[in-house]
CHARMM internal coordinates of N, CA and C (Angstrom, degrees):
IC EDIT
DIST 1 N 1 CA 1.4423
DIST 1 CA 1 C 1.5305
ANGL 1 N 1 CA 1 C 110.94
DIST 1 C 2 N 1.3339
ANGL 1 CA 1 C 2 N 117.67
DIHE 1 N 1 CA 1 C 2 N -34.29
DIST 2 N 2 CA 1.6360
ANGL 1 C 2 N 2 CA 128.00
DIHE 1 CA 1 C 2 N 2 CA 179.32
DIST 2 CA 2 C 1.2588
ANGL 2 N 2 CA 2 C 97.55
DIHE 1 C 2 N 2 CA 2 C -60.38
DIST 2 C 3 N 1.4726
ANGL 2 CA 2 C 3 N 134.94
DIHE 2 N 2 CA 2 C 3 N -42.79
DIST 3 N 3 CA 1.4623
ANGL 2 C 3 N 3 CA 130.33
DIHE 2 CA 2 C 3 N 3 CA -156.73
DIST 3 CA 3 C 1.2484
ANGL 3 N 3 CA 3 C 106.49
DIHE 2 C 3 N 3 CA 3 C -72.93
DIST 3 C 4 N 2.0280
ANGL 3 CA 3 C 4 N 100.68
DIHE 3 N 3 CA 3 C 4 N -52.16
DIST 4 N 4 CA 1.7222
ANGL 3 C 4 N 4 CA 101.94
DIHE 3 CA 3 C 4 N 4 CA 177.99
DIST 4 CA 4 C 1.6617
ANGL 4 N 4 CA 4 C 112.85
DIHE 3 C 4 N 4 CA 4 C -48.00
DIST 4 C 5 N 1.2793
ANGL 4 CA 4 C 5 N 122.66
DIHE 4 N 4 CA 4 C 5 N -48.06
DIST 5 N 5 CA 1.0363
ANGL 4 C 5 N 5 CA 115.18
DIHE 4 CA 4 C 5 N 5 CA -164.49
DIST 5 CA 5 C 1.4014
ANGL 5 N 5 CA 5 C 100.08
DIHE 4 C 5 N 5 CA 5 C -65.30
DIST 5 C 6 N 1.1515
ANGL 5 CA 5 C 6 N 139.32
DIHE 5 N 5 CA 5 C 6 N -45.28
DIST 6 N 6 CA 1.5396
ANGL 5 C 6 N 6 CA 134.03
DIHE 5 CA 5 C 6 N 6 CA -163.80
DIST 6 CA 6 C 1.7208
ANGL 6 N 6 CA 6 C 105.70
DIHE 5 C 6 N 6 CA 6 C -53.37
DIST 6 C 7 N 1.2158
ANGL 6 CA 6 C 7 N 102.62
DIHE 6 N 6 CA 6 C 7 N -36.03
DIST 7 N 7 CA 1.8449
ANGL 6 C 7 N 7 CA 119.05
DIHE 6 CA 6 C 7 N 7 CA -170.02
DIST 7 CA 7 C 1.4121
ANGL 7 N 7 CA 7 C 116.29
DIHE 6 C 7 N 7 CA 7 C -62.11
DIST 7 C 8 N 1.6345
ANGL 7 CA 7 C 8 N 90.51
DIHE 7 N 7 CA 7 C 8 N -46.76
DIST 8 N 8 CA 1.7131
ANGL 7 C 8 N 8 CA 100.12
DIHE 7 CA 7 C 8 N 8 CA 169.98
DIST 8 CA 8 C 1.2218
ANGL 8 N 8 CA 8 C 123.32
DIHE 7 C 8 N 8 CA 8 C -53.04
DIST 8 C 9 N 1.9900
ANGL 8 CA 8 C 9 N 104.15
DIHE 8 N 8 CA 8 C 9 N -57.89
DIST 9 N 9 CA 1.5875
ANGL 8 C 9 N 9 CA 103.24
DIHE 8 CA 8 C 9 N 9 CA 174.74
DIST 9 CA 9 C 1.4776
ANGL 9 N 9 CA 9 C 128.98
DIHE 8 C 9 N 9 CA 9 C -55.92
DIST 9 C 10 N 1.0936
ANGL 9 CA 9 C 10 N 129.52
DIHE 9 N 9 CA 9 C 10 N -18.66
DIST 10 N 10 CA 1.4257
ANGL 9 C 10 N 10 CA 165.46
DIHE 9 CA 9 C 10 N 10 CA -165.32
DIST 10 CA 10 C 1.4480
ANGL 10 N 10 CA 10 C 95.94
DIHE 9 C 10 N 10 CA 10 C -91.06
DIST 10 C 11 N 1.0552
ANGL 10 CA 10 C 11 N 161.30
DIHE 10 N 10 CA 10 C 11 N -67.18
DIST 11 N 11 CA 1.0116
ANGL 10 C 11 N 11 CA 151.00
DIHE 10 CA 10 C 11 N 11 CA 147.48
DIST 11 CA 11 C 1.1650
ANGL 11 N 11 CA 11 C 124.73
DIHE 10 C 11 N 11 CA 11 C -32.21
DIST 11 C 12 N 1.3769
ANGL 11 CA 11 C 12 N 126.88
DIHE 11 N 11 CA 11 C 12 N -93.01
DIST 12 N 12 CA 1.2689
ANGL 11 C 12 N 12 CA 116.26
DIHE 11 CA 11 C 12 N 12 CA 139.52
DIST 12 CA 12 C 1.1406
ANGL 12 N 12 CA 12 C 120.73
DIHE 11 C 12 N 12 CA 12 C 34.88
DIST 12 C 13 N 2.0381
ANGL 12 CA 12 C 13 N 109.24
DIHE 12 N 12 CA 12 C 13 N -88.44
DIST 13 N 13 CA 1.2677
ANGL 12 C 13 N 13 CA 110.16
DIHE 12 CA 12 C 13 N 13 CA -168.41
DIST 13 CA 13 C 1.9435
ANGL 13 N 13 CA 13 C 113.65
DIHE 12 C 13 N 13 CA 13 C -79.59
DIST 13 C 14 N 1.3376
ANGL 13 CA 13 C 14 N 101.65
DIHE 13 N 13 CA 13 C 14 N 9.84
DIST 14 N 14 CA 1.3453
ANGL 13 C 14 N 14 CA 106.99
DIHE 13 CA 13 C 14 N 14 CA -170.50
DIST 14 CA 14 C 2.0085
ANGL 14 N 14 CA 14 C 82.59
DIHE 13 C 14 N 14 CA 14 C -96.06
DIST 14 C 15 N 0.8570
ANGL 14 CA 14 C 15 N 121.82
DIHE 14 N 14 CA 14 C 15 N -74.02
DIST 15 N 15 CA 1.5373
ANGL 14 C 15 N 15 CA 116.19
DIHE 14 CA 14 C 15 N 15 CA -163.37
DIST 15 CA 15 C 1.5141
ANGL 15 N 15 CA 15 C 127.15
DIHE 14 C 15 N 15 CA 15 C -45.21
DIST 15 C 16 N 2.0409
ANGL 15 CA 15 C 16 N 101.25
DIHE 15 N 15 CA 15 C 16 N -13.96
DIST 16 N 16 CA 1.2186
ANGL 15 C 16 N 16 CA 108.38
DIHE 15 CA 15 C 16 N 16 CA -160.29
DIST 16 CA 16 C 1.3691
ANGL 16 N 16 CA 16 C 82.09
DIHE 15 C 16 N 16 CA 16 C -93.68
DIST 16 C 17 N 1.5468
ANGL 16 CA 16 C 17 N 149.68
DIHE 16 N 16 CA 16 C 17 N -21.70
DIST 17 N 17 CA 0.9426
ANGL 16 C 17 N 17 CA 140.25
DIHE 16 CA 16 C 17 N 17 CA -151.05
DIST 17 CA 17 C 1.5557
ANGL 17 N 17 CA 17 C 99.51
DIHE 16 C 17 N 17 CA 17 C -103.85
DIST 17 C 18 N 1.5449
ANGL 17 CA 17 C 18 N 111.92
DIHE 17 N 17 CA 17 C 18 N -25.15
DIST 18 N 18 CA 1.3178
ANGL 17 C 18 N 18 CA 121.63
DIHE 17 CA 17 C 18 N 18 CA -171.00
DIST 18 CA 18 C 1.8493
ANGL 18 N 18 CA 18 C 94.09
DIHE 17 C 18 N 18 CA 18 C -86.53
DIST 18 C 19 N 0.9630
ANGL 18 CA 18 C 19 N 115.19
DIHE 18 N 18 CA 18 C 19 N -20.29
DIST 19 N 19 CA 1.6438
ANGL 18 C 19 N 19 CA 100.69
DIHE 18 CA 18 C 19 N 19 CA 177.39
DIST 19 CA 19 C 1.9466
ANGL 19 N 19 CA 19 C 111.34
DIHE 18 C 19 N 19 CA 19 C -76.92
DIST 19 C 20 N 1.2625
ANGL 19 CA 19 C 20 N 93.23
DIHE 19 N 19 CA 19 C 20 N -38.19
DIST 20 N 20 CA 1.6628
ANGL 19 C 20 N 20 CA 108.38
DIHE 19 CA 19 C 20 N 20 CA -172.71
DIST 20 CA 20 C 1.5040
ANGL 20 N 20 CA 20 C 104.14
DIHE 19 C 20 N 20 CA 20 C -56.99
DIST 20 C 21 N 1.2826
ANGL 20 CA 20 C 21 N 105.54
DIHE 20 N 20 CA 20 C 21 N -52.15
DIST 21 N 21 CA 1.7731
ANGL 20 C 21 N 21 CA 126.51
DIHE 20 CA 20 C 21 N 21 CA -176.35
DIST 21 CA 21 C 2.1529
ANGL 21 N 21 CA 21 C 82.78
DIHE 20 C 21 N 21 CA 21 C -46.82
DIST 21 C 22 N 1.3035
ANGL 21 CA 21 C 22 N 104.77
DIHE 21 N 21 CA 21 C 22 N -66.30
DIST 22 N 22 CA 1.2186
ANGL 21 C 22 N 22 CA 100.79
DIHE 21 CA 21 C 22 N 22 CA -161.56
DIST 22 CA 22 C 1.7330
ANGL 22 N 22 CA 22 C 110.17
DIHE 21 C 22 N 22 CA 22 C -63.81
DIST 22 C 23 N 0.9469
ANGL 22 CA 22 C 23 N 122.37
DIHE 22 N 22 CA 22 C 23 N -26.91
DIST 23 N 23 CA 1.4622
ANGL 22 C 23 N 23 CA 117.56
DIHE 22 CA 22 C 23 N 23 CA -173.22
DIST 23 CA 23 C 1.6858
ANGL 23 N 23 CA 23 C 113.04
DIHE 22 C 23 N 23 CA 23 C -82.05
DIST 23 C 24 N 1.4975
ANGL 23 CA 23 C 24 N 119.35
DIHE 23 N 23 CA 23 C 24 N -0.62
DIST 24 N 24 CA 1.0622
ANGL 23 C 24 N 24 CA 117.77
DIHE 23 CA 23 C 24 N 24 CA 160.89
DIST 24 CA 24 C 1.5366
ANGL 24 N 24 CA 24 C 111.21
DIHE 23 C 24 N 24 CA 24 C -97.45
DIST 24 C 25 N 1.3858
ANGL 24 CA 24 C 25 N 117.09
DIHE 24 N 24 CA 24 C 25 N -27.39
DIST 25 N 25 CA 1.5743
ANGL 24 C 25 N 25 CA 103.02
DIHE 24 CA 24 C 25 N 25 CA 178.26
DIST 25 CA 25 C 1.3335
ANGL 25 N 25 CA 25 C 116.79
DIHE 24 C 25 N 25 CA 25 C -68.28
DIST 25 C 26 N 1.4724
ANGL 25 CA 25 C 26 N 111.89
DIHE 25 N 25 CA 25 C 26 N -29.94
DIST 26 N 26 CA 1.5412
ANGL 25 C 26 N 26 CA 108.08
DIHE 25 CA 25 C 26 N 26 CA 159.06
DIST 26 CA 26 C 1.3944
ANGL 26 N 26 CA 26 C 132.64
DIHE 25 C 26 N 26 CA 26 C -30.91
DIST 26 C 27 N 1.5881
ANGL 26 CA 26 C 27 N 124.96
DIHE 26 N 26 CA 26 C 27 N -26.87
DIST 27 N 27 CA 1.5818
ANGL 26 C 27 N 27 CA 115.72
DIHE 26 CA 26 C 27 N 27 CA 166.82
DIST 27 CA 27 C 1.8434
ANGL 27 N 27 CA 27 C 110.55
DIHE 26 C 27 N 27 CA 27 C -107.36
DIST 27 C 28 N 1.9606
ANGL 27 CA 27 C 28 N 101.42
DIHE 27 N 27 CA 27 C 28 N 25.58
DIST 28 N 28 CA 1.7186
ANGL 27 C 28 N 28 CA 96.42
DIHE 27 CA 27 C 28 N 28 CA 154.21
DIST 28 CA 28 C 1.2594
ANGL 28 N 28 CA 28 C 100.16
DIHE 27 C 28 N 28 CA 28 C -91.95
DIST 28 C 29 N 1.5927
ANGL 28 CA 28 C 29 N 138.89
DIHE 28 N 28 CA 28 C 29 N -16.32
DIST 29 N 29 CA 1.0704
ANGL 28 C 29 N 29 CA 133.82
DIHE 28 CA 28 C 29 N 29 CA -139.83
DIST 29 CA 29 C 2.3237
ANGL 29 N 29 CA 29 C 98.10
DIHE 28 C 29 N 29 CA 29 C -68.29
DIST 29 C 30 N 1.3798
ANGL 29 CA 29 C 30 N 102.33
DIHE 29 N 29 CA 29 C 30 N -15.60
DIST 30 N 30 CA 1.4960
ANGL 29 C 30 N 30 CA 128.88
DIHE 29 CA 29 C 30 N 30 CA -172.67
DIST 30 CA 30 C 1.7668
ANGL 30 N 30 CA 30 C 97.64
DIHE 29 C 30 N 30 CA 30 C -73.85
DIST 30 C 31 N 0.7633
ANGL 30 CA 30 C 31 N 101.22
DIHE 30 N 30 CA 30 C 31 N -20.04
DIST 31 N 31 CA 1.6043
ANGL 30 C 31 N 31 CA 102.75
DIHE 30 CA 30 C 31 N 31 CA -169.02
DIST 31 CA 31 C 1.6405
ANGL 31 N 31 CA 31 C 102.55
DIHE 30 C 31 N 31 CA 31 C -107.90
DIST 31 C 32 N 1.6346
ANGL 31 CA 31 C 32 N 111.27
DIHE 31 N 31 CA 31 C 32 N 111.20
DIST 32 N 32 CA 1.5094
ANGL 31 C 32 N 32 CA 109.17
DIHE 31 CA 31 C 32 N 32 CA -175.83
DIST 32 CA 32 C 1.6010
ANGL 32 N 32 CA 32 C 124.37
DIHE 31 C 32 N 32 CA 32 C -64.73
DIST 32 C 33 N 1.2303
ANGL 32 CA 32 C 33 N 114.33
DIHE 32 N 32 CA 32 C 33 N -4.24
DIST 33 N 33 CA 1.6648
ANGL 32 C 33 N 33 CA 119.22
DIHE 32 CA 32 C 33 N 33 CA 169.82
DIST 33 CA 33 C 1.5772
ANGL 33 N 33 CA 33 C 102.52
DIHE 32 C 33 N 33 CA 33 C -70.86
DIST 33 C 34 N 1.3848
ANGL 33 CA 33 C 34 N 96.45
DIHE 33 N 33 CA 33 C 34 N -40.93
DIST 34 N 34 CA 1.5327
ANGL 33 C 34 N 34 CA 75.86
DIHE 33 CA 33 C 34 N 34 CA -171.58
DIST 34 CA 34 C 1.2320
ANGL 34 N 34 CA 34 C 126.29
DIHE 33 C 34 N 34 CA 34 C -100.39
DIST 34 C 35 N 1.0982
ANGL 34 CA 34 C 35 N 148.95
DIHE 34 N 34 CA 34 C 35 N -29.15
DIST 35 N 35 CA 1.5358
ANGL 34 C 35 N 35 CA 143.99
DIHE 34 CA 34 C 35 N 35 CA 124.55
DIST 35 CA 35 C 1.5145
ANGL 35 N 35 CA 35 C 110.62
DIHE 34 C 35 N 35 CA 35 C 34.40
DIST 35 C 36 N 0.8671
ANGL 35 CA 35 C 36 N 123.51
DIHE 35 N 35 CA 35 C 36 N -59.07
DIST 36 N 36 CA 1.4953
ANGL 35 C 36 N 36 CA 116.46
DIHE 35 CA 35 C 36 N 36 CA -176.13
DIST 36 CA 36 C 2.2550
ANGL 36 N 36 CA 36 C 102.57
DIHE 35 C 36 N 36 CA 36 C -73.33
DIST 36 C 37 N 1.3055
ANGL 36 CA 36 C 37 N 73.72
DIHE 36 N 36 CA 36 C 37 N -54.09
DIST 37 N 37 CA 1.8299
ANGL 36 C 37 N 37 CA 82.79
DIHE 36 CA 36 C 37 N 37 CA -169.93
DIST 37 CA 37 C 1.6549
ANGL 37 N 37 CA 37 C 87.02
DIHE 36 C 37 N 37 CA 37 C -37.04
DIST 37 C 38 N 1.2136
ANGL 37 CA 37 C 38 N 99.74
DIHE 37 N 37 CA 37 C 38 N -63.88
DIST 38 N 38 CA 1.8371
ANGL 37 C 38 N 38 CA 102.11
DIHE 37 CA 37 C 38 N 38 CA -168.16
DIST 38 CA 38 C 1.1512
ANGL 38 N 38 CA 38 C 119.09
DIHE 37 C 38 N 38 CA 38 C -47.03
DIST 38 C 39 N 1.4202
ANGL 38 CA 38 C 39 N 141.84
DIHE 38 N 38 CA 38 C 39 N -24.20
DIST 39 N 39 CA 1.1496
ANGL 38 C 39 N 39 CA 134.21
DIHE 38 CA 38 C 39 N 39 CA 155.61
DIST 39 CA 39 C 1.4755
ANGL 39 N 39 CA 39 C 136.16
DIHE 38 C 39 N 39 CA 39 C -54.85
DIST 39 C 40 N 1.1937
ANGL 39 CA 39 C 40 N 94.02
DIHE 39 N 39 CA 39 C 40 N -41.97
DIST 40 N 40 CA 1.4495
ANGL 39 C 40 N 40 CA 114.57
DIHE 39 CA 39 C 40 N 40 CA 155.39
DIST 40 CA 40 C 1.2136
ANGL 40 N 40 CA 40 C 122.46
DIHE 39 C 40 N 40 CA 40 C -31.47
DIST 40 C 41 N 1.4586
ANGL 40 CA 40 C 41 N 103.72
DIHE 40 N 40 CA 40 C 41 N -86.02
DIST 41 N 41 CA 1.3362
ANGL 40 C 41 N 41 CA 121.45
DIHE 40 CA 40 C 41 N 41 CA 169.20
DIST 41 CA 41 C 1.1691
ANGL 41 N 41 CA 41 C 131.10
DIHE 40 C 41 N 41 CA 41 C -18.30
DIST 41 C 42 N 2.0592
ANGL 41 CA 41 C 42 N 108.19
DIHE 41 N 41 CA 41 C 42 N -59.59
DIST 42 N 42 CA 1.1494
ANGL 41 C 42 N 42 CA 121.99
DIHE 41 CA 41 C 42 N 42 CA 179.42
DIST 42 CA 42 C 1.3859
ANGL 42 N 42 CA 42 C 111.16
DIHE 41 C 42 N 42 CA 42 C -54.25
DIST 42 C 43 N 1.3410
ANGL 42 CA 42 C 43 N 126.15
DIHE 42 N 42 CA 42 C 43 N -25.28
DIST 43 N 43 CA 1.3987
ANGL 42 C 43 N 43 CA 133.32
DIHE 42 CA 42 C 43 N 43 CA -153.36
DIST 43 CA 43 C 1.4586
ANGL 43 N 43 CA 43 C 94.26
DIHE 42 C 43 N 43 CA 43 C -78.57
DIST 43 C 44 N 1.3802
ANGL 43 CA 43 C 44 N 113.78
DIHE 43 N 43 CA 43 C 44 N -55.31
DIST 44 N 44 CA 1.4242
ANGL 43 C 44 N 44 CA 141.57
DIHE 43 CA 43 C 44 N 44 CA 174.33
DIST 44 CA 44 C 1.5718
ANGL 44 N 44 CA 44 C 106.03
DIHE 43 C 44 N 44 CA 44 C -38.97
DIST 44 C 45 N 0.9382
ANGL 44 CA 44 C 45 N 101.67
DIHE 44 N 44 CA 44 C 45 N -60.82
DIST 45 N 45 CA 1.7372
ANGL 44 C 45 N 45 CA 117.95
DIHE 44 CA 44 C 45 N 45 CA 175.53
DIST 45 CA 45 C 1.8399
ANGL 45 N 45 CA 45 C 104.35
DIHE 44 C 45 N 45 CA 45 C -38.17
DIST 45 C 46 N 1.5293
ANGL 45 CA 45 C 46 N 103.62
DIHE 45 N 45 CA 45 C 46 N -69.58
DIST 46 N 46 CA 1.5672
ANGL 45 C 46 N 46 CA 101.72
DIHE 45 CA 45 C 46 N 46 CA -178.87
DIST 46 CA 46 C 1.2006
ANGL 46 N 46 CA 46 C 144.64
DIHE 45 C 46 N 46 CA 46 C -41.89
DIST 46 C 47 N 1.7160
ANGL 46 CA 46 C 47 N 82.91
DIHE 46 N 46 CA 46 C 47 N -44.55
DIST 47 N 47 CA 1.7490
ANGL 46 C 47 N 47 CA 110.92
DIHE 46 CA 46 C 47 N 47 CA 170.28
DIST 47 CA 47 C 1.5595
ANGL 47 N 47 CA 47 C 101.56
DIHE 46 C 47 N 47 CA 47 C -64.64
DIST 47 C 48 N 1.2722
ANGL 47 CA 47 C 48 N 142.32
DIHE 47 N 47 CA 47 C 48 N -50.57
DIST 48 N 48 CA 1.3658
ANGL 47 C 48 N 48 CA 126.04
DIHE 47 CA 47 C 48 N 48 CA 166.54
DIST 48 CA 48 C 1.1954
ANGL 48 N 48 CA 48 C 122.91
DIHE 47 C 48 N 48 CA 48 C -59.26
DIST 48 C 49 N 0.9942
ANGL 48 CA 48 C 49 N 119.88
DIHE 48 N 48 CA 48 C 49 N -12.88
DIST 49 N 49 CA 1.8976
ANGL 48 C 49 N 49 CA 115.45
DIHE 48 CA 48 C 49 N 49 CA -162.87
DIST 49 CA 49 C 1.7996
ANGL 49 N 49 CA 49 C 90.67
DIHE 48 C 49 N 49 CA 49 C -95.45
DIST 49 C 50 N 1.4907
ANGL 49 CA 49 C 50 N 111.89
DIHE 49 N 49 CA 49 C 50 N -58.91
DIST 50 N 50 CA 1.5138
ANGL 49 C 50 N 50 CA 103.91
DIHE 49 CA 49 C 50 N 50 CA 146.66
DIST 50 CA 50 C 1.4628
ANGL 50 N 50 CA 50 C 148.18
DIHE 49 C 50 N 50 CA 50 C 24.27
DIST 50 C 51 N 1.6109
ANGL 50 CA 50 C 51 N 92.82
DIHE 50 N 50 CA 50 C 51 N -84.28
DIST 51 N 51 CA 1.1994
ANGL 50 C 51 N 51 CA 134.73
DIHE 50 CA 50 C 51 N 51 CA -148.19
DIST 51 CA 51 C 1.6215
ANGL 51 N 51 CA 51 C 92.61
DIHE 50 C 51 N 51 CA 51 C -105.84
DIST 51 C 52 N 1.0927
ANGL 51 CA 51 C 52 N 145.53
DIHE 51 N 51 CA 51 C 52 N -36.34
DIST 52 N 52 CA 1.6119
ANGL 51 C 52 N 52 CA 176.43
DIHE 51 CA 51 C 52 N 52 CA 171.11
DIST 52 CA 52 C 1.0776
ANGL 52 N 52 CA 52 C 81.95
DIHE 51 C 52 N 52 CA 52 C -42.67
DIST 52 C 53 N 1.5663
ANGL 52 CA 52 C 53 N 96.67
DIHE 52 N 52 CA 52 C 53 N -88.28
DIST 53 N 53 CA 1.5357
ANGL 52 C 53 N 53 CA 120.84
DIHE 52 CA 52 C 53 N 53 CA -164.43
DIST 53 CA 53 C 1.7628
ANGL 53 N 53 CA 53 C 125.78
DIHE 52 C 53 N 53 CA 53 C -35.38
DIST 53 C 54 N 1.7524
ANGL 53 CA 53 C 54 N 82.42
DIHE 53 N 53 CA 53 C 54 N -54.89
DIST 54 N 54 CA 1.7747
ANGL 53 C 54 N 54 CA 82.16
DIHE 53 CA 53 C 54 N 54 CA 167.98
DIST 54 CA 54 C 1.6201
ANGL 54 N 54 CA 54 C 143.59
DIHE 53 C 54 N 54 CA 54 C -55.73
DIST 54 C 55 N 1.5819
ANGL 54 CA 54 C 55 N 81.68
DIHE 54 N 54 CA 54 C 55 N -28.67
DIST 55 N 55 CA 1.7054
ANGL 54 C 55 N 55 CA 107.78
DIHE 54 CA 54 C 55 N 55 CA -168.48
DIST 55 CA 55 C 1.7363
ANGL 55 N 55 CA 55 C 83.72
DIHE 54 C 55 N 55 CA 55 C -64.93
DIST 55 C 56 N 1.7059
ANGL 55 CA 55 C 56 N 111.67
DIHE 55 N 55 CA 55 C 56 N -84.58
DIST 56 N 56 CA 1.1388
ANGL 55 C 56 N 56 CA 120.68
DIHE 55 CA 55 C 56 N 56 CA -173.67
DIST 56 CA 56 C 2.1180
ANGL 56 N 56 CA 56 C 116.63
DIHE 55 C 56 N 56 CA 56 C -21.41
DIST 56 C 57 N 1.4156
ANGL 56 CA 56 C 57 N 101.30
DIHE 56 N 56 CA 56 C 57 N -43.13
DIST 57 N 57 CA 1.1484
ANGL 56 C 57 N 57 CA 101.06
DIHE 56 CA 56 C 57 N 57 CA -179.57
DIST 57 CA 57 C 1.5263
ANGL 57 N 57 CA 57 C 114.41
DIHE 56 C 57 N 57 CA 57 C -51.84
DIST 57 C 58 N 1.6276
ANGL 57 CA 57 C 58 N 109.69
DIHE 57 N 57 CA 57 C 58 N -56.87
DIST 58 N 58 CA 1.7852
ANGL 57 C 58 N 58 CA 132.96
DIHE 57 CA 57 C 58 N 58 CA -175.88
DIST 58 CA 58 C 1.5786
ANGL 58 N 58 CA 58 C 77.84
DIHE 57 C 58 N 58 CA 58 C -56.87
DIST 58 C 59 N 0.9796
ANGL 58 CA 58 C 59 N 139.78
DIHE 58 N 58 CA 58 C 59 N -83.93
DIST 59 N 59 CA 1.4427
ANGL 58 C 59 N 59 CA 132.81
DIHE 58 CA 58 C 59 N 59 CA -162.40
DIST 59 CA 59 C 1.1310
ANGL 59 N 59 CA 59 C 105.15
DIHE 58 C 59 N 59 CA 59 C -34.58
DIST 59 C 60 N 1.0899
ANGL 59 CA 59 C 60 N 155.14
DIHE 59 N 59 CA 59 C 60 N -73.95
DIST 60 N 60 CA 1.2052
ANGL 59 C 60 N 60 CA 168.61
DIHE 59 CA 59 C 60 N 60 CA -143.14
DIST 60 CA 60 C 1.7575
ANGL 60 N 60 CA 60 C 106.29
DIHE 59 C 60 N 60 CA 60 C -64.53
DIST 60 C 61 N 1.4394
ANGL 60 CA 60 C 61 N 94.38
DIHE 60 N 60 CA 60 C 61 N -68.93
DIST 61 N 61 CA 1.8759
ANGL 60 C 61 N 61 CA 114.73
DIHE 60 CA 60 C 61 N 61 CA 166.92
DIST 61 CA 61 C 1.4762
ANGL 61 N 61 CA 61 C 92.12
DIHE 60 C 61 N 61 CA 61 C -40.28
DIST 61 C 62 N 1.8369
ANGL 61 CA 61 C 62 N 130.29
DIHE 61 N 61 CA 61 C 62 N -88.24
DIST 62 N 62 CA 1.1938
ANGL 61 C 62 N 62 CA 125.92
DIHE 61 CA 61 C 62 N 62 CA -147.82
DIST 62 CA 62 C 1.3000
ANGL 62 N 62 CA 62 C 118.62
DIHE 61 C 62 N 62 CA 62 C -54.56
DIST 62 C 63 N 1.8824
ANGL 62 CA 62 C 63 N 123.05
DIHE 62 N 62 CA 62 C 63 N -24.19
DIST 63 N 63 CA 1.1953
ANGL 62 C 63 N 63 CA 128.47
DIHE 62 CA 62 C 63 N 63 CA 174.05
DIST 63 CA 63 C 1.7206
ANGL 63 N 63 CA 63 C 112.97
DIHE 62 C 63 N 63 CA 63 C -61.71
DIST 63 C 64 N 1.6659
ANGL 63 CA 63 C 64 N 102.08
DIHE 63 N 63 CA 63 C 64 N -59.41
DIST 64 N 64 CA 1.4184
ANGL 63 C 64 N 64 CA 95.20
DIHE 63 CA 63 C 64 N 64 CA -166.89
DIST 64 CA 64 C 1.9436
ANGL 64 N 64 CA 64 C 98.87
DIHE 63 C 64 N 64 CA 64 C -59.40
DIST 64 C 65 N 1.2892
ANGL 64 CA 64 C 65 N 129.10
DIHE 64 N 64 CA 64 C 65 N -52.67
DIST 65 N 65 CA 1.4760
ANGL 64 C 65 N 65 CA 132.22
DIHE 64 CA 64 C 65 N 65 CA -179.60
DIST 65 CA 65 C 1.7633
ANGL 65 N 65 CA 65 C 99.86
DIHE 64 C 65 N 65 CA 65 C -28.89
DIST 65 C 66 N 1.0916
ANGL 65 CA 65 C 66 N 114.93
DIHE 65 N 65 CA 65 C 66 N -19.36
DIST 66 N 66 CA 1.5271
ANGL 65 C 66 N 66 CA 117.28
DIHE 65 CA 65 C 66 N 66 CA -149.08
DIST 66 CA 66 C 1.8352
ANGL 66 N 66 CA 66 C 78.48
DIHE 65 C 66 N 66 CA 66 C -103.17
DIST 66 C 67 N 1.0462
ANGL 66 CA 66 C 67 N 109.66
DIHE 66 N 66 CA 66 C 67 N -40.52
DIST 67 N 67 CA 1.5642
ANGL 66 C 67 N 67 CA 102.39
DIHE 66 CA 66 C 67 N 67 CA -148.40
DIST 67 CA 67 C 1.9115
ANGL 67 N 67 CA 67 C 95.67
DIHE 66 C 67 N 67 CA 67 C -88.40
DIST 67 C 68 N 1.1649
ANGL 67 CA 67 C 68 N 106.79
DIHE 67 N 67 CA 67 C 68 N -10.49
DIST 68 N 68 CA 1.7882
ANGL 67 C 68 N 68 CA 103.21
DIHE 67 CA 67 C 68 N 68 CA 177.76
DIST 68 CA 68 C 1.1995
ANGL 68 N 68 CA 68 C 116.25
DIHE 67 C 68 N 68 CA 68 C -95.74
DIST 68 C 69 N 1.5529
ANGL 68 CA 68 C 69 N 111.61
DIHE 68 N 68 CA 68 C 69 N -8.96
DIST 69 N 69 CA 1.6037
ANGL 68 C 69 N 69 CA 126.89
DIHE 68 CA 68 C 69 N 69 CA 173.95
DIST 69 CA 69 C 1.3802
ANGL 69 N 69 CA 69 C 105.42
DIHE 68 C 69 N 69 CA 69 C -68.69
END
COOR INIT
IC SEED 1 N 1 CA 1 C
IC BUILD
């Protein structure tokens, strides 16, 4: 149960850092080189948030499964 919990925060602290990362590229979006990269990115972004999401979910499931045992 210690591990799940570590995984969660860990994530967590991965998305909160991955949003920040993103809320500053928001004022390259002004600069026409990067515009494209940034689309990208954003795309990139979803697929993690996604992918986050699911984990957190299985986390979530294996804890409570854990907690009726």
């Amino acid at each position: 149960m210690e591990e799940i919990i570590l995984l969660k925060q860990e994530l967590n602290s991965i998305g909160q850092n991955f949003n920040q990362a993103v809320k500053k590229l928001h004022t390259l979006q002004l600069i026409p080189e990067f515009r494209a990269w940034f689309t990208q990115y954003t795309t990139g972004l979803k697929t993690l948030e996604e992918k986050t999401s699911h984990i957190q979910t299985r986390i979530n499931e294996m804890t409570d499964k854990w907690l009726q045992e």
